[in-house]
C-alpha positions in Angstrom: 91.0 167.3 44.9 90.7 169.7 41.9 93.5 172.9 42.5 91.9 175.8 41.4 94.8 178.1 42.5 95.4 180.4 38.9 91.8 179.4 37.7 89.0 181.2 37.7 85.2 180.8 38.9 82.2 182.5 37.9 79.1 182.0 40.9 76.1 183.7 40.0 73.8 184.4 42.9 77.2 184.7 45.1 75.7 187.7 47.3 74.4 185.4 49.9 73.2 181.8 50.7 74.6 178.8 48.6 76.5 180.8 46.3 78.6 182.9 48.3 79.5 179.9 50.6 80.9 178.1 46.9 82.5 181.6 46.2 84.0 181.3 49.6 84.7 178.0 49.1 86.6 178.2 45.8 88.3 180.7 46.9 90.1 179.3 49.9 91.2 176.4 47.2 93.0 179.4 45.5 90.4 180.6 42.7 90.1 183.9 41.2 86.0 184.5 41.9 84.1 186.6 39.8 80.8 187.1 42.2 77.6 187.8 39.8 74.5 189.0 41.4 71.7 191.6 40.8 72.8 192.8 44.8 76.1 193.9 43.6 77.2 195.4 47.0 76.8 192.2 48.7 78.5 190.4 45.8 81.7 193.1 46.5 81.5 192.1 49.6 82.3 189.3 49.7 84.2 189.4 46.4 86.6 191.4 48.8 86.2 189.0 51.5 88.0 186.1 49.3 90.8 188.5 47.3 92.9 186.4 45.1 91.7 189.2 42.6 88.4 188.4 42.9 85.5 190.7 42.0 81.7 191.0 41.5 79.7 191.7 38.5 76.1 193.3 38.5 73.7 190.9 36.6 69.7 190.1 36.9 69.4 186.9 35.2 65.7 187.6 35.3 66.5 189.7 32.0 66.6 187.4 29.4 69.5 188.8 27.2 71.6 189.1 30.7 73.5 185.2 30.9 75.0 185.2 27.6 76.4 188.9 28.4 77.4 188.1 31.9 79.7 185.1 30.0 80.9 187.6 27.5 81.9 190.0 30.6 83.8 187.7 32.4 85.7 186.2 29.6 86.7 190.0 29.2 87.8 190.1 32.7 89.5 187.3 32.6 90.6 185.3 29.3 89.5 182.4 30.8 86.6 180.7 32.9 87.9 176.9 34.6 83.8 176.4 36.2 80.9 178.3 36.0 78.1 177.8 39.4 75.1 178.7 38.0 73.5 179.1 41.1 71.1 181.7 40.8 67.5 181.0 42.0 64.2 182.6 43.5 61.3 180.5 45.3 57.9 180.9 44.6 54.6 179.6 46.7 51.1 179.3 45.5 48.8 176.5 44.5 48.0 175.8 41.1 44.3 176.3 41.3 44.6 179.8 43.0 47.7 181.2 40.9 46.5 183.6 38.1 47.4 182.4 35.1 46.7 185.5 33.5 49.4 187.7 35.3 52.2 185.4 34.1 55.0 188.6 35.1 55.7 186.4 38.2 56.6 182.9 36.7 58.1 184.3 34.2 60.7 185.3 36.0 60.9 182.4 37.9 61.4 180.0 35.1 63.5 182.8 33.4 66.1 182.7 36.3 65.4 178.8 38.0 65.5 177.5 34.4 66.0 179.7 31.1 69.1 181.4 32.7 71.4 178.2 33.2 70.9 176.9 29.5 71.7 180.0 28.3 75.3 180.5 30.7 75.5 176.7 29.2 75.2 177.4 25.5 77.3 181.2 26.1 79.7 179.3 28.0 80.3 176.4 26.1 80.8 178.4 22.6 83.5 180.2 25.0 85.0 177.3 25.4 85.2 176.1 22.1 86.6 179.4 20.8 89.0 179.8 23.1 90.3 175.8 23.0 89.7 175.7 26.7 87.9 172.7 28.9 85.4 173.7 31.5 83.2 172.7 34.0 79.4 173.8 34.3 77.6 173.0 37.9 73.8 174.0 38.3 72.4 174.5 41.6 69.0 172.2 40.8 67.4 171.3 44.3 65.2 168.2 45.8 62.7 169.3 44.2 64.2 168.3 41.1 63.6 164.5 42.1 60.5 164.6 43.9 58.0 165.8 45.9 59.9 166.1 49.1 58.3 164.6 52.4 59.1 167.2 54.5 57.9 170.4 52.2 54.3 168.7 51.5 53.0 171.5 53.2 55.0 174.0 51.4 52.6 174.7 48.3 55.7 174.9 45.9 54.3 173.6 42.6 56.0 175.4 40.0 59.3 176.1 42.3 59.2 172.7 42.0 58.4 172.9 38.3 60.9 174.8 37.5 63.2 172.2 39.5 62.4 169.6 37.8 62.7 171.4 34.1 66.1 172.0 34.9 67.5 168.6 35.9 66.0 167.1 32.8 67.2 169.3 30.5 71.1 169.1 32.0 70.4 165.1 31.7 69.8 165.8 27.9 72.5 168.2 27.5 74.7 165.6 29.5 74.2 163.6 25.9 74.8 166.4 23.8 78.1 166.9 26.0 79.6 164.0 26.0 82.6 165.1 23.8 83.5 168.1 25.6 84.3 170.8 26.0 81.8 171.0 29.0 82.0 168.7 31.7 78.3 168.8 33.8 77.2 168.8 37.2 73.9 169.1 39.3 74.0 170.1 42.6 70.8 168.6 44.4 70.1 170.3 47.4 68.3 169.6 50.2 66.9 172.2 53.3 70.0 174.7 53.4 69.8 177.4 55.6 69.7 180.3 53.1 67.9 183.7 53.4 65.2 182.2 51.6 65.0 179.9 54.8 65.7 182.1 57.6 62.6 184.5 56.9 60.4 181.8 57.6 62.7 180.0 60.3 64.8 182.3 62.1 66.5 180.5 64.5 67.9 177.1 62.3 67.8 175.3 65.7 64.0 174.9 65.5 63.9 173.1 61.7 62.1 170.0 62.2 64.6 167.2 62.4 63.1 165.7 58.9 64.2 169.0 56.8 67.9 167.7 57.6 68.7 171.0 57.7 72.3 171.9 56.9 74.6 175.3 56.5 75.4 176.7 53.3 78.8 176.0 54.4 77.9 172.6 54.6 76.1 172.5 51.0 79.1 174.0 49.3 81.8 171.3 51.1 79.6 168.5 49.5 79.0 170.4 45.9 82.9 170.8 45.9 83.9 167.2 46.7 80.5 166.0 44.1 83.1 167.8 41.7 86.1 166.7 43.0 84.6 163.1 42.1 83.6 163.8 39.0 79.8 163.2 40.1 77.2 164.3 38.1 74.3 164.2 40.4 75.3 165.6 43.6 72.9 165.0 46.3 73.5 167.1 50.1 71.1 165.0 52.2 70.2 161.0 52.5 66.1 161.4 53.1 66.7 162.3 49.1 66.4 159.0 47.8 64.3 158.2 50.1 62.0 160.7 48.9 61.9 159.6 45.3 60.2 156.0 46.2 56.8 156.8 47.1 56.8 157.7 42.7 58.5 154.6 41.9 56.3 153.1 43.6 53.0 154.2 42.6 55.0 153.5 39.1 55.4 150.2 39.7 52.0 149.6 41.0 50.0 150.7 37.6 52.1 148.6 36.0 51.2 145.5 38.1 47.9 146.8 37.8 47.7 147.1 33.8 49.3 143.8 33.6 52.5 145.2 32.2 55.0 143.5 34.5 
């Protein structure tokens, strides 16, 4: 189990959901939490709520110049950053054939704050590391959407959610390469259904998800992410139907291969 008493953790998108339960979490194992989130008073919150001088920074990651400045603030704060959550994310519904293209405002910021905004707290946070001599950890809250098309959300009409998903994965893969003599040690958290706000407005009472969701607490979520980095893990899945998700593709994969004579 890693010790994070006299280290320090950066969560963006701490206010609520998935990233204040790894705030929350980090903190009872002794880390110094430095809560980013564009709802600041919910990020003091619960910045207060964990102590161990913790504190929370204002940042919209949907600005594109914000990640490399929120990295800059906090090694100001605190001389040194031992694992960065870049956790921040917003959903997005609509089908392809009925989103305008045109108005691109909206997925812009999606893919600004799913995607853009964890490369860029990689790349800001790795030159930190290398000019400071440190070693770091970088987790990125990816989903299951990252993998697959996930049985249970079929119905969802979360195409470029998913897109942005699935952008994100790949590209930490790749940089998982480019990594792989330091000073950045990588990890994807792969969530499942995890009973955040972005949940609850839909499902208010959790009791009532449909047993196939798997449905878990953020408390829950953030329990697996911190023993996925206790192990080391790269890929750190929260729920089994997961893998069992990904097969249909493989699959159909495997079957146009059979059928082009290629196997």
């Amino acid at each position: 189990m890693i010790d994070y008493k006299n280290k320090t953790a950066l969560v963006t998108g701490a206010a609520s959901g998935i990233g204040a339960a790894l705030a929350q979490a980090l903190g009872e194992r002794g880390a110094r939490v430095l809560c980013a989130d564009i709802n600041i008073d919910d990020a003091q919150k619960v910045a207060a709520s964990i102590g161990n001088g913790s504190q929370a920074i204002p940042c919209d990651l949907g600005d594109p110049a914000a990640a490399e400045q929120l990295i800059v603030d906090c090694g100001s704060i605190s001389g040194q950053l031992d694992l960065v959550c870049s956790n921040a994310g917003i959903g997005h519904r609509g089908n392809v054939i009925e989103q305008d293209m045109q108005d691109s405002t909206t997925l812009a910021r999606l893919f600004e704050i799913n995607f853009y905004a964890a490369l860029k707290v990689a790349k800001a946070y790795s030159h930190f590391l290398g000019e400071t001599g440190q070693t770091g950890r970088l987790m990125v809250t990816a989903s299951e959407n990252s993998l697959s098309l996930p049985n249970a959300v079929k119905r969802a009409s979360m195409p470029f959610y998913g897109a942005s998903k699935h952008a994100i994965l790949i590209a930490l893969e790749w940089m998982q390469i480019d990594m792989k003599d330091g000073p950045l040690e990588l990890h994807a958290l792969l969530p499942g259904a995890v009973y955040t706000p972005m949940i609850s407005k839909a499902l208010p009472d959790p009791a009532l998800a449909p047993p196939e969701l798997e449905l878990i607490s953020a408390q829950q979520c953030a329990d697996i992410a911190l023993r996925g980095l206790d192990l080391g893990l790269f890929y750190i899945p929260t729920q089994a139907h997961l893998l069992e998700d990904m097969q249909p593709r493989m699959k159909a994969v495997e079957n146009s291969l059979l059928a082009l004579d290629l196997l």
